[in-house]
C-alpha positions as CSV (number, residue, x, y, z in Angstrom):
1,X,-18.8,-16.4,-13.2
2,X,-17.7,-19.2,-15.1
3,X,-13.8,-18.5,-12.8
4,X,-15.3,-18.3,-9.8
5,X,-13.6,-20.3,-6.6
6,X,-13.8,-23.8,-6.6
7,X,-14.0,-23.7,-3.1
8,X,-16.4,-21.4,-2.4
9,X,-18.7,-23.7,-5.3
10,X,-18.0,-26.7,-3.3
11,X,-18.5,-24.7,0.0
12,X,-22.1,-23.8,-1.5
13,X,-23.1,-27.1,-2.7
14,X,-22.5,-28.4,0.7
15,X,-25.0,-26.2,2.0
16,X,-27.5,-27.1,-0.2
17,X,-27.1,-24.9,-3.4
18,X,-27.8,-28.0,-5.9
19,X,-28.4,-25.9,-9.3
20,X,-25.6,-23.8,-9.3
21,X,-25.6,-21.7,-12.9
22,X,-21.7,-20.1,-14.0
23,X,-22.0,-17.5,-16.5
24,X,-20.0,-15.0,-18.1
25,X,-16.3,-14.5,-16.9
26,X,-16.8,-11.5,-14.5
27,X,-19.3,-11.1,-11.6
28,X,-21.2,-8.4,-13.5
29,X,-22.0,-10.5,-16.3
30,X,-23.5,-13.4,-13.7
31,X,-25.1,-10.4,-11.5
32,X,-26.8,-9.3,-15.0
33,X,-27.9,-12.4,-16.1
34,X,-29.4,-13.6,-12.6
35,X,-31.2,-10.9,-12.3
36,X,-32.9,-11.4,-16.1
37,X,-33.6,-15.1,-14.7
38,X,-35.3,-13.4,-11.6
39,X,-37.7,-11.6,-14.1
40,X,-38.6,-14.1,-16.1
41,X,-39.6,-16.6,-13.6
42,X,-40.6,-14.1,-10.8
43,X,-37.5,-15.1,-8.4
44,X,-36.5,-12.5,-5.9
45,X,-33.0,-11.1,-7.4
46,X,-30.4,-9.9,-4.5
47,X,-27.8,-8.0,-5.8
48,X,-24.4,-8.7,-3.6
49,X,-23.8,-4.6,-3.1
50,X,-26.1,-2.5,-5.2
51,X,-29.3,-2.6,-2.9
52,X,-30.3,-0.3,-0.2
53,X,-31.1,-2.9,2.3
54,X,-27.8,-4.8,1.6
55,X,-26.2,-1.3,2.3
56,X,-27.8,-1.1,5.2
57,X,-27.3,-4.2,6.7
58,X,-23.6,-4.0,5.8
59,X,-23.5,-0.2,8.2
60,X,-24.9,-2.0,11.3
61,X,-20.9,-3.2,11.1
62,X,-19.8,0.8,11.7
63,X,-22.7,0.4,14.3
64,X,-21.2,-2.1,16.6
65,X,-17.9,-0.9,16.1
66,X,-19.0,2.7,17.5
67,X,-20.8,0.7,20.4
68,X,-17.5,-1.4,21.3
69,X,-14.8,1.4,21.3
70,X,-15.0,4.6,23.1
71,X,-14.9,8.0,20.9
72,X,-12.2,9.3,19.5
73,X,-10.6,5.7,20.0
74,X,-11.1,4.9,16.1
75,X,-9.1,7.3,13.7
76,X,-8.7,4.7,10.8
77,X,-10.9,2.1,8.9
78,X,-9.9,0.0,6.6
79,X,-12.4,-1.6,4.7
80,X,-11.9,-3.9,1.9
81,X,-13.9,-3.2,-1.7
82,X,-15.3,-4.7,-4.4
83,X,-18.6,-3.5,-6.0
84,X,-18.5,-1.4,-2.7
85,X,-21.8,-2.2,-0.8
86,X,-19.7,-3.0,2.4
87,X,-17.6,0.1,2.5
88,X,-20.5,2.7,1.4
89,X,-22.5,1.1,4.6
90,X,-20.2,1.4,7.3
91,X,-18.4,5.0,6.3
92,X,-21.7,6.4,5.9
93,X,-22.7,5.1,9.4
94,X,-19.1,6.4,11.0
95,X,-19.2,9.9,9.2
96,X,-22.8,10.7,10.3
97,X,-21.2,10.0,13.8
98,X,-17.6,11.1,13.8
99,X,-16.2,13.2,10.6
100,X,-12.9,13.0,11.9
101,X,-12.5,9.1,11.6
102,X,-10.8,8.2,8.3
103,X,-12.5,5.3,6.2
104,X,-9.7,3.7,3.9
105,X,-10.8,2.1,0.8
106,X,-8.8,-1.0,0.0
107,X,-8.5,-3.1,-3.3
108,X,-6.0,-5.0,-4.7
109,X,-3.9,-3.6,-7.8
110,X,-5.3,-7.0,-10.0
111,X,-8.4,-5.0,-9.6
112,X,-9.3,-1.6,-8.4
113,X,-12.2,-0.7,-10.4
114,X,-14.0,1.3,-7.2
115,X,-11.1,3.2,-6.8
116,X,-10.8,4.2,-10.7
117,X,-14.2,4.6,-10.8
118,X,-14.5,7.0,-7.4
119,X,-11.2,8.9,-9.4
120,X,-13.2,9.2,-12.7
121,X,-16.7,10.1,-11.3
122,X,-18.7,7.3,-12.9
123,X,-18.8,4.0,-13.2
124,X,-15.6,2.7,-15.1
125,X,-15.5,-0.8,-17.3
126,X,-12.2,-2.5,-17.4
127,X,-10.9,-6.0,-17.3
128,X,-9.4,-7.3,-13.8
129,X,-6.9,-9.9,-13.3
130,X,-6.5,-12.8,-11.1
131,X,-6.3,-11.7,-7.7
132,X,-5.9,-13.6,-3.7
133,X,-8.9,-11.2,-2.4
134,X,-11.5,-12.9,-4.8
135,X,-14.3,-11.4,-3.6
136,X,-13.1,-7.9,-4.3
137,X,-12.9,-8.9,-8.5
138,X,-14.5,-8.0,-11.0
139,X,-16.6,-5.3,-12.4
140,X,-19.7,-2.6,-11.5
141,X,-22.9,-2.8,-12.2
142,X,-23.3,0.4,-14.0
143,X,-25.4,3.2,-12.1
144,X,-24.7,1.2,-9.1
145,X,-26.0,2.9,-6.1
146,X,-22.4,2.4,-3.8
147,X,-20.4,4.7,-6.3
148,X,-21.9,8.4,-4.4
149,X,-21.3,7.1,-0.9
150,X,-17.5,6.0,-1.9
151,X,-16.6,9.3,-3.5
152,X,-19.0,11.5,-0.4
153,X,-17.1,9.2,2.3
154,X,-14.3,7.0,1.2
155,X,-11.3,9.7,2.6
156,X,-8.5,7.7,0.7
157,X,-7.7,4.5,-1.4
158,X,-4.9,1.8,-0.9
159,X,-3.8,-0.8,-3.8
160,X,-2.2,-3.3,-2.5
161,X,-0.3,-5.9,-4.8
162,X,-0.5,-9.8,-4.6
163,X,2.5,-10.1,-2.9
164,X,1.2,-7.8,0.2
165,X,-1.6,-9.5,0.4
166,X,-0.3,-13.2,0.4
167,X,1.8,-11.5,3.2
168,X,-1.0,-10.4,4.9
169,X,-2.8,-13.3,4.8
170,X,-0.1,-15.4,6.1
171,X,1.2,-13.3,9.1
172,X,-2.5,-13.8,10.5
173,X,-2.2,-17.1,10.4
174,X,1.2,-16.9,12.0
175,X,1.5,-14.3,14.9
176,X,-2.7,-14.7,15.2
177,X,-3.7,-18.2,14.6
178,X,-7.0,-16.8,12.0
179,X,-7.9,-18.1,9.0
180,X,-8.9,-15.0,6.5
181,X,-9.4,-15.2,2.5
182,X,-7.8,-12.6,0.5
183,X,-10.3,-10.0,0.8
184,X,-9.8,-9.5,4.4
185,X,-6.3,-10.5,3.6
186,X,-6.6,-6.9,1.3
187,X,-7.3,-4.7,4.2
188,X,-4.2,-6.4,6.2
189,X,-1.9,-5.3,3.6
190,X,-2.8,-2.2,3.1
191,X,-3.3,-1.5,7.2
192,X,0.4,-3.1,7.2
193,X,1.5,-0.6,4.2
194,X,0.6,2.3,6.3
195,X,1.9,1.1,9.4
196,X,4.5,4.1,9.6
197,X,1.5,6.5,9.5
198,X,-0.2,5.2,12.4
199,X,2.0,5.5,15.3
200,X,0.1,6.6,18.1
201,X,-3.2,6.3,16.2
202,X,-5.8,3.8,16.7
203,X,-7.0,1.7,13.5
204,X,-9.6,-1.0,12.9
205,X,-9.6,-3.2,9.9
206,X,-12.8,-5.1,8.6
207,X,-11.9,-8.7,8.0
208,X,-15.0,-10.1,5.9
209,X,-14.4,-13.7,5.5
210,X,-12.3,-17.0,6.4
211,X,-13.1,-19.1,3.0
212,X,-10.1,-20.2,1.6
213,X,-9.1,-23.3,-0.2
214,X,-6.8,-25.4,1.2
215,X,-4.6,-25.3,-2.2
216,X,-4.3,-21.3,-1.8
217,X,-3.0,-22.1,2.1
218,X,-0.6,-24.6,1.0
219,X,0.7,-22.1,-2.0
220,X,0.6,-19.5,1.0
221,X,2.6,-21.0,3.8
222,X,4.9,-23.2,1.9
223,X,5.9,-21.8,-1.6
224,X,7.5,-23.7,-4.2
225,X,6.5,-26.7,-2.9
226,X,3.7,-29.0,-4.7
227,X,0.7,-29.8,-2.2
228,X,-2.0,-32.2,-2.5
C-alpha cells in the first residue's frame, strides 16, 4: 500500500526489488491488485497468508517447537495476527498434537480485524489505524482460507494497545538485547498482559521479525526527544 514502511521499502530495494508498485491504502487493496497484474502478464501471484502452501510452511514453526520442548512443557502460544496465515499454520500443527495447549491470538487494538472477523463468523471489512506491529494491519481478503482454522483452533484473542506494545518492544531491547518490530512486539504485550495467569505455566511467544526503522527505535527508547 501506498503507507507502507519506509523502511521495509528501502530494506527491499536493497535486496534487489527495483520496480516496487504502492497501491491502494490497505494491504488488501495491493494483495488485489497484484494478483490482477499476475493474470494479465502470467506472473506467479503469492498471497502473504491466504495460500495452502504458505500455511503450511508457516506450521513447520509449531513443528520445531514440539521437537525442541518436551510434552506437556508448552501450555500457551502466543502468536501474533494479521490476515492470519501464521497463526492458522502453527495451531493447527499443535492441536492435531496436543489439544490441551492453548494458542493465543494476538492483534493490536489499531487493528483487530481476525479477531472481529473469527467473533462474527465471516470475513469483516473495516478501516484500521496506524499501528507499531505493521505487519499485522490492514484488511482480509474476503473468503480467505485462514478464517476456519482461527475460529476451529485459535482458543482466545488478546488486543493489545499501542502503548503495550511500544513497552514490549522496548523491554526486549532492554533486559534481552533483541531487536523485534511491532508485530513480534504484539505477542510481547499481550504474553506480558497475561503474566498473572501464567504462574507456574510454561508459554512460548512467536516473535516474527526484527525490521524496524531506526526513527521508530529512537521514538521507542527516548520519547520526546527529536532524533535524526
Amino acid at each position: 500500500p501506498v503507507n507502507a514502511s519506509k523502511y521495509k521499502l528501502s530494506k527491499l530495494r536493497s535486496l534487489g526489488a527495483a520496480d516496487l508498485v504502492l497501491h491502494g491504502e490497505d494491504c488488501v487493496a495491493s494483495e488485489m491488485e497484484a494478483a490482477r497484474v499476475a493474470r494479465e502478464t502470467g506472473a506467479v501471484y503469492v498471497s502473504p497468508y491466504n495460500d495452502m502452501k504458505v500455511i503450511g510452511g508457516q506450521g513447520t514453526i509449531a513443528l520445531e517447537l514440539l521437537q525442541q520442548l518436551p510434552r506437556k512443557m508448552m501450555d500457551y502460544v502466543f502468536v501474533p495476527v494479521g490476515g492470519g496465515g501464521l497463526i492458522a499454520g502453527v495451531a493447527s500443527v499443535l492441536k492435531a498434537a496436543d489439544r490441551t495447549i492453548r494458542v493465543i491470538g494476538c492483534q493490536p487494538a489499531a487493528s483487530d480485524v481476525m479477531r472481529r472477523s473469527v467473533a462474527s463468523g465471516a470475513i469483516v471489512q473495516l478501516k484500521t489505524g496506524d499501528t507499531l506491529s505493521d505487519a499485522t494491519a490492514g484488511g482480509i481478503e474476503e473468503g480467505s482460507l485462514t478464517l476456519q482454522p482461527c475460529m476451529d483452533y485459535v482458543d482466545e484473542w488478546e488486543v493489545v494497545s499501542e502503548e503495550e506494545i511500544g513497552a514490549a518492544m522496548k523491554g526486549v531491547i532492554q533486559h534481552h538485547s533483541k531487536l523485534m518490530e511491532g508485530a513480534a512486539g504484539c505477542a510481547i504485550a499481550a504474553l506480558v498482559k497475561r503474566r498473572s495467569q501464567l504462574a507456574g505455566k510454561s508459554a512460548v511467544v512467536v516473535c516474527c521479525g526484527g525490521n524496524v526503522a531506526l526513527h521508530t527505535l529512537q521514538q521507542l527508547l527516548h520519547p520526546g526527544e527529536n532524533g535524526t
